[in-house]
C-alpha positions in Angstrom: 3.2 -54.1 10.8 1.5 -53.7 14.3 0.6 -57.3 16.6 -2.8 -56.2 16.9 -4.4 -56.5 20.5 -4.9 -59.9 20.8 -1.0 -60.7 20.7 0.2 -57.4 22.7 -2.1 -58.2 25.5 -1.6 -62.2 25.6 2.4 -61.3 25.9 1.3 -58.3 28.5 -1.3 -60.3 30.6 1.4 -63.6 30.8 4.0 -60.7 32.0 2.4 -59.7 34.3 1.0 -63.4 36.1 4.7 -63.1 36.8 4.2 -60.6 39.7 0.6 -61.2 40.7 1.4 -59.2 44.4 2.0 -56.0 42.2 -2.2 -56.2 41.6 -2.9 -54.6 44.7 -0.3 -52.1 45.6 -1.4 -48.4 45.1 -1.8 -46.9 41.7 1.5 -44.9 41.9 3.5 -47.9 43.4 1.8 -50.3 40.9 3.3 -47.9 38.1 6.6 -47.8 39.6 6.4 -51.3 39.7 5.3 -51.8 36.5 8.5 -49.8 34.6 10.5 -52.0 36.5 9.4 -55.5 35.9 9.0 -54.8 32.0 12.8 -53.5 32.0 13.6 -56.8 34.0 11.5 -58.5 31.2 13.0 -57.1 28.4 17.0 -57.6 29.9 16.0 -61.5 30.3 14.6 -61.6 26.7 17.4 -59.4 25.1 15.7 -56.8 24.2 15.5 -52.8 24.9 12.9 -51.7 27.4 11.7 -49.0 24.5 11.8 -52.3 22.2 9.3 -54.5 24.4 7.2 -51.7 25.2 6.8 -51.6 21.3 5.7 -55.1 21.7 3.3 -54.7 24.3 1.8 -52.0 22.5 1.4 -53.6 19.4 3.7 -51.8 17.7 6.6 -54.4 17.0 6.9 -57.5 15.7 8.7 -59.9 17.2 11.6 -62.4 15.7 12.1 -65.9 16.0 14.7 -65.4 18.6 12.6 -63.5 20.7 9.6 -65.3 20.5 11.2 -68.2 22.3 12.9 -65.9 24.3 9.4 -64.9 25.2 8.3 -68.4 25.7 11.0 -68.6 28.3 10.9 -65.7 30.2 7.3 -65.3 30.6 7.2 -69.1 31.5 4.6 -70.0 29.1 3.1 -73.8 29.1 3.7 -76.1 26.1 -0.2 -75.2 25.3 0.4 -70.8 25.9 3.5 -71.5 23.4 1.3 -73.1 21.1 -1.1 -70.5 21.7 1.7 -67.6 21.3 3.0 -69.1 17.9 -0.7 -69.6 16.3 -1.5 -65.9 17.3 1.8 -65.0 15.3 1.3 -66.7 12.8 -2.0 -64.9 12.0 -0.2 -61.9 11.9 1.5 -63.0 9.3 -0.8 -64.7 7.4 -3.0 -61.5 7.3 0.1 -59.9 5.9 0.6 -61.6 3.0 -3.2 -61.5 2.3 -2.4 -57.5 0.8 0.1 -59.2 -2.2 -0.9 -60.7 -5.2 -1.1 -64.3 -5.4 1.2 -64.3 -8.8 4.0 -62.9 -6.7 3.5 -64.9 -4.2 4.3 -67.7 -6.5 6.7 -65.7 -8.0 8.6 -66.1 -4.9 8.2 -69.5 -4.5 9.4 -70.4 -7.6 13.0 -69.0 -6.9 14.6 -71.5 -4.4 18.1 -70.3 -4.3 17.0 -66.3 -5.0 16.2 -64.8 -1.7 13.2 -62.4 -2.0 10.6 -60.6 -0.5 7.7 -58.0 -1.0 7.2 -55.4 1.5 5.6 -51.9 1.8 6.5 -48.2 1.6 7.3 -48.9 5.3 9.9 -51.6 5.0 7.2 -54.1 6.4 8.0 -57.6 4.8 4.5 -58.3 3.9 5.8 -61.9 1.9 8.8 -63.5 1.5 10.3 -66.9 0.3 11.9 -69.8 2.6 15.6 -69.0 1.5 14.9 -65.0 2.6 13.7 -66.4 5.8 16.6 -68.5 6.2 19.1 -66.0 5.1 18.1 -63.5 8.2 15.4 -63.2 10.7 14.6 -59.6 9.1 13.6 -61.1 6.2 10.4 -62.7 8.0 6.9 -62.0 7.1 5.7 -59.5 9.5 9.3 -57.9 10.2 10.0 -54.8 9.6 13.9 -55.0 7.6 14.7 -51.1 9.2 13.9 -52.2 12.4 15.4 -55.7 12.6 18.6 -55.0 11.0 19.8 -52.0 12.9 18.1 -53.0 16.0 19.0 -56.7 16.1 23.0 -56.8 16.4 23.0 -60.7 15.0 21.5 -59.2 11.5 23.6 -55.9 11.2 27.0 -57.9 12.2 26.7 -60.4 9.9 26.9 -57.6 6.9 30.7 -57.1 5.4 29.7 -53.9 3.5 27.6 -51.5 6.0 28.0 -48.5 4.5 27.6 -49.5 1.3 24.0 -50.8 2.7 24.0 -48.0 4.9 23.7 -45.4 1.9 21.5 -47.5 0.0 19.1 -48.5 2.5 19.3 -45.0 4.2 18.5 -43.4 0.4 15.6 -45.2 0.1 14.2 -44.8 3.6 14.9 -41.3 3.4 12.7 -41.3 0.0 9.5 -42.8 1.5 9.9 -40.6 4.8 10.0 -37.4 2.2 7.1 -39.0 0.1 5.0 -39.7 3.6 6.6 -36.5 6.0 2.9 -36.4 8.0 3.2 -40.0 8.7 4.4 -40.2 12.6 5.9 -43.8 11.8 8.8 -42.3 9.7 9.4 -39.4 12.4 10.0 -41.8 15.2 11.7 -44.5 13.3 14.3 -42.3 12.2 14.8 -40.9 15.7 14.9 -44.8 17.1 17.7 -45.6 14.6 19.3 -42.7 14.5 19.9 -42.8 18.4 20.7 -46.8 18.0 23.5 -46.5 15.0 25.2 -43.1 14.7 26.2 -44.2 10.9 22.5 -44.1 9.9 21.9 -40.8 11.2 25.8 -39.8 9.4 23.9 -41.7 6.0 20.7 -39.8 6.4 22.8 -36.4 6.1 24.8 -37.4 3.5 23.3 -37.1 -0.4 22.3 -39.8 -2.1 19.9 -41.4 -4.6 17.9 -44.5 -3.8 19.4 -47.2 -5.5 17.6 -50.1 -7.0 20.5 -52.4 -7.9 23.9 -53.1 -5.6 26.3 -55.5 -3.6 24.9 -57.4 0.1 28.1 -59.0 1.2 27.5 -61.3 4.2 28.5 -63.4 6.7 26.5 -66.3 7.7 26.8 -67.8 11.1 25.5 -71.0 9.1 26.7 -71.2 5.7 30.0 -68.2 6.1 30.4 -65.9 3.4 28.2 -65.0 1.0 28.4 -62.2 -1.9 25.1 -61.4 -3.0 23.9 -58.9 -5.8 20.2 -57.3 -4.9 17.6 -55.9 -7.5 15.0 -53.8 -6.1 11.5 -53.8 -8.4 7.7 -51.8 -8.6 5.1 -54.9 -9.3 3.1 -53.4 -12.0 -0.4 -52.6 -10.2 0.7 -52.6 -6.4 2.1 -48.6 -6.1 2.6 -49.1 -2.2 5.0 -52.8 -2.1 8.3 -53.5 -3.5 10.1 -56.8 -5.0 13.7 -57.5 -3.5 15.4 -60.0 -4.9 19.2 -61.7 -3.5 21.5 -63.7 -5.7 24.4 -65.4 -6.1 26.7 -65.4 -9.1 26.3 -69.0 -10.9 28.0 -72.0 -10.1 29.7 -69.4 -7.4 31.0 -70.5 -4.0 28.2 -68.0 -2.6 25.6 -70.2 -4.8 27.2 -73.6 -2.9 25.8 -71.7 0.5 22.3 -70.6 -0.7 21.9 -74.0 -1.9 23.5 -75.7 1.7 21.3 -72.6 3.3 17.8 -74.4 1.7 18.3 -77.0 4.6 17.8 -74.2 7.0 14.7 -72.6 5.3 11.3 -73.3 6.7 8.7 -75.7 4.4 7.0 -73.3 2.1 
């Protein structure tokens, strides 16, 4: 899911109010200049320069973490903040505008089952408050490829990577076959593939897109959790998917989804 322009440009224009004095320098200097306060940017936030270039363009979406890194950095009043967060949450909420309201209650009806729709992209275009709770690439708006191999805090916390690995891998290799003259599949798979080694080494090893299997965690809130995800097609939406997390009843990892509900946002 892109930002759109509104978003990009507000995080751009408050960026660069940082070094007003770089306005009138020559276009080549100004240039130079430019490259080099965006990198500073992005090392402050904790992000990759290619990363907050995404965001400036509009092509990223940004997590909790680094929105208020954002907030931060770019030294943003309580009132921008406010501003930032309502732009955000726009995004979002134009998102989940493309599922169908029975599966968005659907998902609200499963407190303890993480779960989430999202398109032939991996964009999360809905999700419930224990998904959101369980990891930040399970936001509305997020792309899961991108957040969990790009954000170190989401791919640590998994106990089984290459069992996720192959099974995540599998199916991205599926839609990028199904959609080879989309550019978006081309240069995520060069992004990742240049990130993590291992999901280049999945990508050349065979293997068929799975839609049931194991995601064992560890959760810096609630510890270990041993999950069991189903993967579905909604009858009548051919682009989105159903993922659905669980726990085992009456299971120690069920006493931590249910301790995790005290972290998940109000629906």
């Amino acid at each position: 899911m892109q930002l759109g322009p509104d978003l990009a440009g507000f995080i751009r224009l408050k960026r660069q109010l940082l070094r007003p004095e770089m306005i009138g320098l020559p276009d080549q200097q100004r240039m130079v200049a430019d490259v080099s306060h965006r990198s500073d940017v992005a090392s402050a936030v904790g992000v990759s320069l290619a990363y907050y270039n995404r965001l400036e363009g509009g092509r990223a979406h940004p997590s909790k973490r680094v929105l208020h890194a954002l907030v931060d950095v770019l030294q943003l009043t309580d009132d921008e903040a406010a501003e930032l967060m309502a732009m955000v949450d726009a995004t979002r909420r134009n998102a989940r505008l493309g599922v169908h309201p029975s599966l968005q209650t659907l998902l609200g009806s499963w407190p303890t089952t993480a779960s989430f729709v999202c398109n032939t992209r991996f964009n999360v275009l809905a999700s419930n408050p224990i998904a959101q709770a369980l990891s930040p690439m399970f936001d509305v708006g997020a792309n899961v490829l991108r957040e969990m191999y790009f954000d170190p805090d989401a791919y640590d916390m998994i106990r089984n990577t290459e069992e996720v690995d192959d099974v995540t891998v599998a199916w991205a290799k599926y839609q990028a076959d199904a959609n080879c003259s989309d550019i978006f599949w081309i240069r995520m798979v060069m992004e990742i593939s240049l990130k993590r080694p291992q999901f280049q080494a999945a990508w050349e090893r065979t293997a068929t897109p799975s839609g049931v299997g194991d995601l064992l965690l560890d959760h810096p809130a609630v510890g270990r959790l041993d999950l069991h995800f189903h993967r579905f097609q909604p009858e009548g939406c051919p682009n989105q998917f159903l993922i659905t997390l669980h726990a085992d009843p009456e299971s120690p990892s069920e006493d931590g989804l249910r301790l995790l509900k005290d972290f998940a946002p109000p629906q």
